[in-house]
C-alpha positions as CSV (number, residue, x, y, z in Angstrom):
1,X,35.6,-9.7,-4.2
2,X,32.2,-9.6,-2.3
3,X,31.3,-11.8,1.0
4,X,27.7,-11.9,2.8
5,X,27.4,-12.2,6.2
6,X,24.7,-14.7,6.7
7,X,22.7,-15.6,10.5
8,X,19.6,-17.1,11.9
9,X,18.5,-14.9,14.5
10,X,14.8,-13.8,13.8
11,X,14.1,-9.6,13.1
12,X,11.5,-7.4,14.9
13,X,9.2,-5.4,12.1
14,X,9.7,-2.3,11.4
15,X,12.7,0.4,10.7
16,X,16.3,-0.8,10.4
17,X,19.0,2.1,10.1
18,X,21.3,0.7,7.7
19,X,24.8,2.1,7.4
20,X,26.9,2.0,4.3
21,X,30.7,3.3,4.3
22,X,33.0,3.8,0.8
23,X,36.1,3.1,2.0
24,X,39.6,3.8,0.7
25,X,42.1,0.7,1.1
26,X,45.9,2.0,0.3
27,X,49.7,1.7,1.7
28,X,49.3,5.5,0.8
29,X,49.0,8.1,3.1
30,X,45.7,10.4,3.7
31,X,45.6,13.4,1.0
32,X,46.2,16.4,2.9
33,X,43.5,18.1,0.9
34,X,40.4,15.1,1.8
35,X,38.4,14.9,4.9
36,X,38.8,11.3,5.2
37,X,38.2,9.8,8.5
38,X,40.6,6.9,10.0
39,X,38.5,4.0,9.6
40,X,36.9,2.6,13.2
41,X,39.6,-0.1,14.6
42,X,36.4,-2.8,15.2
43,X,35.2,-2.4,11.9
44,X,39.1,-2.5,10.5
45,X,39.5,-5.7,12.5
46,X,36.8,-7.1,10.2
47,X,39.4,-6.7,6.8
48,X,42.2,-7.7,8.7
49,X,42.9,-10.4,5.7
50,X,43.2,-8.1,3.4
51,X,46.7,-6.3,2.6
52,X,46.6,-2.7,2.5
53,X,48.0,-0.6,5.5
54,X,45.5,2.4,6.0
55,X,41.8,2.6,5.6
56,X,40.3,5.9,5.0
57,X,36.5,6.5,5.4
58,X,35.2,8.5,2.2
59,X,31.9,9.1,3.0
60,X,29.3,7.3,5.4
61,X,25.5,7.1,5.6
62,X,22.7,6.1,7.7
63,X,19.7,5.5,6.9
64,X,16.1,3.8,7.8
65,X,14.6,1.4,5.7
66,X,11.2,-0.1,6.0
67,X,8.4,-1.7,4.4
68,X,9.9,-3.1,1.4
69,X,11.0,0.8,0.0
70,X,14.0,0.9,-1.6
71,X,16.4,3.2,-0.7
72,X,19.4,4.4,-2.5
73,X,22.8,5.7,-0.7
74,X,25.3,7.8,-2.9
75,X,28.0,7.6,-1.7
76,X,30.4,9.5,-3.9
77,X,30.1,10.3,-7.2
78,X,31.3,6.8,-8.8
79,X,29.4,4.8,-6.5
80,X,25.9,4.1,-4.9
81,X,24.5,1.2,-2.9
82,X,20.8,0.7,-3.3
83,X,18.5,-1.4,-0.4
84,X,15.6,-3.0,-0.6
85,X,14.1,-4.8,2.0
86,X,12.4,-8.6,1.2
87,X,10.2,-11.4,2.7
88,X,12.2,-13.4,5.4
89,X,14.7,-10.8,6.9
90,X,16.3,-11.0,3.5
91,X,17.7,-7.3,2.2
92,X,18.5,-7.0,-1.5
93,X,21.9,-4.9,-2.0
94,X,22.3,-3.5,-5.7
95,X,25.5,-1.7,-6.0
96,X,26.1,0.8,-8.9
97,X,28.6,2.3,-10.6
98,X,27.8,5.8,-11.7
99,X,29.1,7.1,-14.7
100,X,30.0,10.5,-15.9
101,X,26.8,12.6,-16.8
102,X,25.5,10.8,-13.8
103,X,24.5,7.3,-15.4
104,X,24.3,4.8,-13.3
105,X,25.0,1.3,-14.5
106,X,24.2,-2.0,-12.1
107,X,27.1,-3.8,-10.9
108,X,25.8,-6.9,-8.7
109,X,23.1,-7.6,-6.3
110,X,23.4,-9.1,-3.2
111,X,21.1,-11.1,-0.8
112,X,22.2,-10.3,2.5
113,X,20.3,-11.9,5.8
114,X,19.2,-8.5,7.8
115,X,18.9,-10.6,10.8
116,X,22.3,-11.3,10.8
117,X,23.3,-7.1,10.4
118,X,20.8,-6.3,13.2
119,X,23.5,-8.8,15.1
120,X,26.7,-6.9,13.9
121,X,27.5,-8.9,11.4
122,X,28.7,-6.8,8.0
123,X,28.4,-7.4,4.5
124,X,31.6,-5.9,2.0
125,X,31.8,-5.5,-1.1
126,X,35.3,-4.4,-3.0
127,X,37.2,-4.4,-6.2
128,X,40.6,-2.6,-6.8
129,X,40.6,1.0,-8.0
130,X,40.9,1.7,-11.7
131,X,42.5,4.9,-11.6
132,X,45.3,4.3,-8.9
133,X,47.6,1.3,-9.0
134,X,47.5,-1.0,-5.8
135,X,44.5,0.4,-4.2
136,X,41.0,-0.3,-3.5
137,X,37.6,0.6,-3.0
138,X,35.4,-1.1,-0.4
139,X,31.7,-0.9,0.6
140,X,30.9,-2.4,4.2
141,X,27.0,-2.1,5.1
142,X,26.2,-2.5,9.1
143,X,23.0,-2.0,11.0
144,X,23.5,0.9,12.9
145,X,23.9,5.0,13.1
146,X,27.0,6.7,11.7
147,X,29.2,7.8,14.5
């Protein structure tokens, strides 16, 4: 499952703090022994469509990008989100599966319109979690600072 948010509002040059959160989607309860965070109700508003009853932030990152420079998030030690910024407010989203002895493999790239995250839109990327039955994992990239 993957959606982009797309807009047409034009983007001011220059550093963007771009957020990415691994989220946990389950009917589960939090694990007594994580330091998950409850995810924010705005943001869980945005996945009301989808099924499961608690959302559990893993891990959540912030950071600038500018100048075409990729940057690269990881965000656990399965998963990283790479960002690279292109011509037209455009931003490239790689996503990676990482692999034990730390190989990473490419899963999909995204085109995402930045002007439309500098405007609160998101873009979310998920797929169901191979090693417990009837979760998920979900990736939601924002513009903005990790609270």
């Amino acid at each position: 499952m993957a959606s982009v948010a797309l807009g047409n509002a034009s983007v001011v040059a220059g550093e963007v703090p771009i957020k990415a959160q691994l989220i946990w989607g389950t009917d589960g309860a939090k694990p007594d022994d994580k330091d998950f965070k409850e995810l924010d109700p705005k943001v869980r508003e945005k996945l009301r469509h989808l099924r499961w009853k608690n959302y559990w932030v893993v891990k959540a990152k912030t950071q600038d990008i500018n100048d075409k420079e990729g940057k690269k998030f990881v965000l656990s030690e399965k998963c990283a989100v790479e960002f690279k910024e292109l011509a037209d407010d455009k931003l490239e989203v790689s996503l990676y599966t990482i692999k034990a002895g730390g190989a990473e493999k490419l899963v999909k790239t995204f085109p995402c319109s930045l002007a439309a995250l500098k405007n609160g839109e998101y873009l979310i990327l998920g797929g169901d979690d191979k090693e417990k039955w009837d979760d998920a994992w979900i990736v939601i990239i924002t513009c903005g600072k990790v609270k």
